[in-house]
N, CA and C atoms as an extended XYZ file, in Angstrom:
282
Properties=species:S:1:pos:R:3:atomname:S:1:resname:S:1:resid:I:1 pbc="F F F"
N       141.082      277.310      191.855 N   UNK     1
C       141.757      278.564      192.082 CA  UNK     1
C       142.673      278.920      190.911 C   UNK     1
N       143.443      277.830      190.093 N   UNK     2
C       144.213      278.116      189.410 CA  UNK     2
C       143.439      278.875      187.913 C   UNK     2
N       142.301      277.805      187.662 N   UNK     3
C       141.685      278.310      186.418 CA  UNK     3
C       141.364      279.679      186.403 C   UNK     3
N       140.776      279.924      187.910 N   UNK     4
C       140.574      281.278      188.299 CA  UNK     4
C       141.394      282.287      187.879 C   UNK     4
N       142.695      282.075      187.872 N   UNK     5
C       143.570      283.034      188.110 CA  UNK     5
C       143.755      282.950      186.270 C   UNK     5
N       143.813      281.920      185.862 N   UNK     6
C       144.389      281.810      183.944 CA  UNK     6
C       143.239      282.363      183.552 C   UNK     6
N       142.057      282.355      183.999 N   UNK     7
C       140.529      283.561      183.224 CA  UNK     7
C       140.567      284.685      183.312 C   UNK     7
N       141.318      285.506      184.639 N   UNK     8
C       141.755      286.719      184.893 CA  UNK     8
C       142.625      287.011      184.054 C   UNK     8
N       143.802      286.532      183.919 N   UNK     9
C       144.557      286.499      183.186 CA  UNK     9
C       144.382      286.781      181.608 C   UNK     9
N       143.701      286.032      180.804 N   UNK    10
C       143.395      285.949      179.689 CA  UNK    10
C       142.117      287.055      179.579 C   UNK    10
N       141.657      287.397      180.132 N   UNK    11
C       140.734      288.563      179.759 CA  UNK    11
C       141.739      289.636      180.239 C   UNK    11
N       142.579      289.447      180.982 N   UNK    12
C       143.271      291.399      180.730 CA  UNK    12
C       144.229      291.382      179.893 C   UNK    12
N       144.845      290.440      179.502 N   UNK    13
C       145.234      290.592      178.235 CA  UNK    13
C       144.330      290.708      177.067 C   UNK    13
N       143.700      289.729      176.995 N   UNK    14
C       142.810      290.471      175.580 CA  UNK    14
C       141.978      291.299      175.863 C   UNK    14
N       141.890      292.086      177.155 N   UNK    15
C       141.251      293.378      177.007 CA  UNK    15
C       142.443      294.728      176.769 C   UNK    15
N       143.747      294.513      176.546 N   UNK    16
C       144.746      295.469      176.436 CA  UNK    16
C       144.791      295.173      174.955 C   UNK    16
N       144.620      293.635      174.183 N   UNK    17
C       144.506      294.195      172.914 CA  UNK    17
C       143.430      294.501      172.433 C   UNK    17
N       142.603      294.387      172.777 N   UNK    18
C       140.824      294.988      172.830 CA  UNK    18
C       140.862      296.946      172.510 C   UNK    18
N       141.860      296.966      173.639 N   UNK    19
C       141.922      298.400      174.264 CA  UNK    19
C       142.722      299.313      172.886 C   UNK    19
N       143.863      298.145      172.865 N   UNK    20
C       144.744      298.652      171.932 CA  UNK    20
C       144.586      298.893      170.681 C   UNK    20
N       143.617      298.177      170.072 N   UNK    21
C       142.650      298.266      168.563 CA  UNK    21
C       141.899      299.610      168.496 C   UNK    21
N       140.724      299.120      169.226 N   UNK    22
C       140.109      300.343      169.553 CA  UNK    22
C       140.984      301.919      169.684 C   UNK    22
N       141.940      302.248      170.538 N   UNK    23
C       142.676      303.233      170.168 CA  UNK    23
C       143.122      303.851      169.247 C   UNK    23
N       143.824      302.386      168.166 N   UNK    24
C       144.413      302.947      167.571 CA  UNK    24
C       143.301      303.554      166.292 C   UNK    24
N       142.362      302.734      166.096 N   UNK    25
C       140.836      303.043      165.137 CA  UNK    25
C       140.392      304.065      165.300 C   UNK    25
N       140.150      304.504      166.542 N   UNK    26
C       139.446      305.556      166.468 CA  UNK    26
C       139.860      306.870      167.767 C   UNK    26
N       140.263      308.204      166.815 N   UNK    27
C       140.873      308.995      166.990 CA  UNK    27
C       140.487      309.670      168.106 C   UNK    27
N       139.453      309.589      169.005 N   UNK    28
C       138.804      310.014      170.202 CA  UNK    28
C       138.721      309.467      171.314 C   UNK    28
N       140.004      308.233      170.920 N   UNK    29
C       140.215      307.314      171.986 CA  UNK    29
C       141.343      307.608      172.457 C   UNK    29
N       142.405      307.850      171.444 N   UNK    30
C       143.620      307.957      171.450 CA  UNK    30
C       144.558      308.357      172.503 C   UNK    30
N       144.177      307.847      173.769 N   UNK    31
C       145.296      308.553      174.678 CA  UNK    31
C       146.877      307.613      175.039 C   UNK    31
N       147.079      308.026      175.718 N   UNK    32
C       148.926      307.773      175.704 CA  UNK    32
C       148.714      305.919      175.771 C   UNK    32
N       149.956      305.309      175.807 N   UNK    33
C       149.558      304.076      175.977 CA  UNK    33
C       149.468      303.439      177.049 C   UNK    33
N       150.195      303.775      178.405 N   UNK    34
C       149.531      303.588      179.854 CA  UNK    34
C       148.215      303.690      180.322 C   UNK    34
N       147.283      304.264      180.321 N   UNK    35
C       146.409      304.923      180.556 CA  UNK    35
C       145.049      303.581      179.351 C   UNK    35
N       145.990      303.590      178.111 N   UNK    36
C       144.974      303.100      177.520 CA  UNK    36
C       145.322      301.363      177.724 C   UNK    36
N       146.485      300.806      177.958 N   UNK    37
C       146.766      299.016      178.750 CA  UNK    37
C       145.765      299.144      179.708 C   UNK    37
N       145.853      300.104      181.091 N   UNK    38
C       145.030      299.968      182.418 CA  UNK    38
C       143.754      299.561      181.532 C   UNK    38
N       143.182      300.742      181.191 N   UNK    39
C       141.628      300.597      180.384 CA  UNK    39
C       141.307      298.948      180.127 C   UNK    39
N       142.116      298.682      179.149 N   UNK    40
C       141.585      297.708      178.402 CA  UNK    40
C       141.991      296.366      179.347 C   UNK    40
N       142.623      296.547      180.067 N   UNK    41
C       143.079      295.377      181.260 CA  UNK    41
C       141.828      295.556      182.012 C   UNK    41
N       141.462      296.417      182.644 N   UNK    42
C       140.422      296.767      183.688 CA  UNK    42
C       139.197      295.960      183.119 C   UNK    42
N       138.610      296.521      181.832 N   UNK    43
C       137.426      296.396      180.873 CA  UNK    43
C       137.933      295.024      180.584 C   UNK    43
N       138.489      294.571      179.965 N   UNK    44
C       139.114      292.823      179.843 CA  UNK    44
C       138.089      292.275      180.747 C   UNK    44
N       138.865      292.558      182.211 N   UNK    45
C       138.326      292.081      183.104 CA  UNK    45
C       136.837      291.574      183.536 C   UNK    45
N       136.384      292.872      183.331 N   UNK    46
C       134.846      293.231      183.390 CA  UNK    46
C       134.178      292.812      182.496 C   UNK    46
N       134.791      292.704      181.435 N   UNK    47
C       133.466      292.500      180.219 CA  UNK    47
C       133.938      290.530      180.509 C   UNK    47
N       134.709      290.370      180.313 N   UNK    48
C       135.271      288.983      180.443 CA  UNK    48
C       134.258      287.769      181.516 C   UNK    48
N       134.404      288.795      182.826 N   UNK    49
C       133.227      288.214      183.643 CA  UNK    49
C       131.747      288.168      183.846 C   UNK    49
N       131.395      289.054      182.794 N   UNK    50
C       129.912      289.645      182.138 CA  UNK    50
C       130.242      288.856      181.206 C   UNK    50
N       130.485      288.608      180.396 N   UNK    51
C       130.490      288.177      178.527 CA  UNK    51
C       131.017      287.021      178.473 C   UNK    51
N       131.583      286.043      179.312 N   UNK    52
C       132.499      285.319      179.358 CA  UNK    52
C       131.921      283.822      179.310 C   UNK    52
N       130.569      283.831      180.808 N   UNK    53
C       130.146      282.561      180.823 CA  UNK    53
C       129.030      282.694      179.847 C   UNK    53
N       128.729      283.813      179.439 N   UNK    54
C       127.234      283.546      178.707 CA  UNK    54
C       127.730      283.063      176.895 C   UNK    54
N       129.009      283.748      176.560 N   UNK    55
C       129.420      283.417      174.846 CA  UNK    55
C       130.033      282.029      175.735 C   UNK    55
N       130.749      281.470      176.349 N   UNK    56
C       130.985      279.860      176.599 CA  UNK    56
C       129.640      278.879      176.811 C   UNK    56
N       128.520      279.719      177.398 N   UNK    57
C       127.446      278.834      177.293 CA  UNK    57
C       126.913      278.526      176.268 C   UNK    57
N       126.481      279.995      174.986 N   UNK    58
C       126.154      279.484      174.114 CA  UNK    58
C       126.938      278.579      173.034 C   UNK    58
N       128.562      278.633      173.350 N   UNK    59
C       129.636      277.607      172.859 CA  UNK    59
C       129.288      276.035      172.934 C   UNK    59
N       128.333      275.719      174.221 N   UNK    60
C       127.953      274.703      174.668 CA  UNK    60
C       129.212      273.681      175.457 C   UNK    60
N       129.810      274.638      176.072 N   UNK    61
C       131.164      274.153      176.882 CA  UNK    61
C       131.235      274.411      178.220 C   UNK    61
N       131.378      273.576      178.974 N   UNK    62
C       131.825      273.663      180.392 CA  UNK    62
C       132.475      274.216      181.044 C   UNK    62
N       132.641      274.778      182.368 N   UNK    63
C       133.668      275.674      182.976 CA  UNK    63
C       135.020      275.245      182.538 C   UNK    63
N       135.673      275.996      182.660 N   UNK    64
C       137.396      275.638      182.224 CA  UNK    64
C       137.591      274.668      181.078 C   UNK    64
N       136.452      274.873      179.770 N   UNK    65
C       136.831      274.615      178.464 CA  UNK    65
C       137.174      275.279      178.205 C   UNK    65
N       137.736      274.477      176.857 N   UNK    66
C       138.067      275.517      175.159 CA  UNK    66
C       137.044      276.732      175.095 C   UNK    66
N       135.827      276.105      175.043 N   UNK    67
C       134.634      277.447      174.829 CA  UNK    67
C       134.565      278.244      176.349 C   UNK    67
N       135.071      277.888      177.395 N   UNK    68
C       135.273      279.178      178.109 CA  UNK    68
C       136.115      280.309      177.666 C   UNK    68
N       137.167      279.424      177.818 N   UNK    69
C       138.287      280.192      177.619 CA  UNK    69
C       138.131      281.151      176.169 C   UNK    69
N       137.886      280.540      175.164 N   UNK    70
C       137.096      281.378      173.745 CA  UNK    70
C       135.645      282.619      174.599 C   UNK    70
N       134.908      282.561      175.117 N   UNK    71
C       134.395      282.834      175.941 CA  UNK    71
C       135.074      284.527      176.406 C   UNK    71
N       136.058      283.696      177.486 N   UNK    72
C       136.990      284.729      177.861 CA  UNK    72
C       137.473      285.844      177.404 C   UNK    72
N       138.071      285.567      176.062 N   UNK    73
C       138.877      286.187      174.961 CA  UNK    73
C       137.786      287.117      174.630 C   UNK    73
N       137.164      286.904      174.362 N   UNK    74
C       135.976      287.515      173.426 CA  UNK    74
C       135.253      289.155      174.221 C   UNK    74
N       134.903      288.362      175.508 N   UNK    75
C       134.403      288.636      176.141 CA  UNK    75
C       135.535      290.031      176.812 C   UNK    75
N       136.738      289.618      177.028 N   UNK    76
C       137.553      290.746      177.518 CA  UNK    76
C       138.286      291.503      176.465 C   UNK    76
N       137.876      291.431      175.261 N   UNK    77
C       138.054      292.131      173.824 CA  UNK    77
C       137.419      293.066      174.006 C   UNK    77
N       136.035      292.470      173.816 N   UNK    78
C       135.161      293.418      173.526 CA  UNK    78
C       134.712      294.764      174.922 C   UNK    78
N       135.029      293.916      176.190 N   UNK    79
C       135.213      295.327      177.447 CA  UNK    79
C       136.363      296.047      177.770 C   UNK    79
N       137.205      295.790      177.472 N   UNK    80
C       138.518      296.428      177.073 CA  UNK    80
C       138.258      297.378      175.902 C   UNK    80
N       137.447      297.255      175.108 N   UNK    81
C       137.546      298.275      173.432 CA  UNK    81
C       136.393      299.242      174.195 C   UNK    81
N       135.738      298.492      174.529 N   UNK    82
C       134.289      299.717      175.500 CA  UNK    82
C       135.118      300.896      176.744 C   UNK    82
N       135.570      300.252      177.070 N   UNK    83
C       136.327      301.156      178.742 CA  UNK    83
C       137.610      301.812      178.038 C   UNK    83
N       138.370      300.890      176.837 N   UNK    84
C       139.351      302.130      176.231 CA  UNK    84
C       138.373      303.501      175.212 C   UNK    84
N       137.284      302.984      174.780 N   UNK    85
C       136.636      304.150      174.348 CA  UNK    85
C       136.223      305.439      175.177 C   UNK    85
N       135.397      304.559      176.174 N   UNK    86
C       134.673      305.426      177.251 CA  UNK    86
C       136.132      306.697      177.844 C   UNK    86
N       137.285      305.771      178.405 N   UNK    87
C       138.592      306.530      178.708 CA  UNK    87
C       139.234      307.411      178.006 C   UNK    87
N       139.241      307.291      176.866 N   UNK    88
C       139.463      308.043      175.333 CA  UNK    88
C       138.693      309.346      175.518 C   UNK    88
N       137.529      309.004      175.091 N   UNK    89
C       136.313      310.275      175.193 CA  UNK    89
C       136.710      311.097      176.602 C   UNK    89
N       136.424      310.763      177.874 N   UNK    90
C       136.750      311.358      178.850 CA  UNK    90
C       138.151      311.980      178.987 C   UNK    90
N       138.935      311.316      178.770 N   UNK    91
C       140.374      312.056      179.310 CA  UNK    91
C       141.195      312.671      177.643 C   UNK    91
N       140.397      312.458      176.726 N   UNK    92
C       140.619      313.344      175.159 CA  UNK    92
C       140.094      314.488      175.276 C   UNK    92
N       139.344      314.920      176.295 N   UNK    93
C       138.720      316.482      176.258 CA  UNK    93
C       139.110      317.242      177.176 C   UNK    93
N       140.055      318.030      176.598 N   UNK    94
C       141.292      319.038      177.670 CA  UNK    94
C       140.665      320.692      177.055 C   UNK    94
């Protein structure tokens, strides 16, 4: 339960700096910075649990390794920068 909760954890954070890159790069993302933390926390999340065991598998590491947890990171980077884009595009067109 606990690891559970430190994988959640670590993918919404590195999906807020996921989120937060992405924003600041590219100008069609750019919305306020509330709006764009949720995003990249949310997407963290998501991509983290999609992207997470499969980059730790090919790491060749076991649940609640190093290469999960690398895994994790990666994994809630890169869905955090997707869902702050997608959020960008949508709520940038007023």
């Amino acid at each position: 339960m606990e690891s559970m909760i430190v994988n959640i954890v670590v993918q919404a954070i590195s999906g807020m700096v996921g989120g937060g890159i992405v924003g600041t790069l590219v100008k069609q993302a750019a919305v306020a910075l509330v709006p764009r933390l949720i995003a990249g926390a949310l997407g963290g999340i998501g991509g983290g649990m999609a992207l997470g065991p499969v980059i730790g598998g090919l790491l060749g590491g076991d649940a609640g390794g190093m290469a999960s947890i690398l895994g994790d990171i990666v994994g809630g980077a890169a869905g955090g920068g997707v869902l702050t884009a997608i959020a960008g595009a949508v709520l940038g067109k007023k």
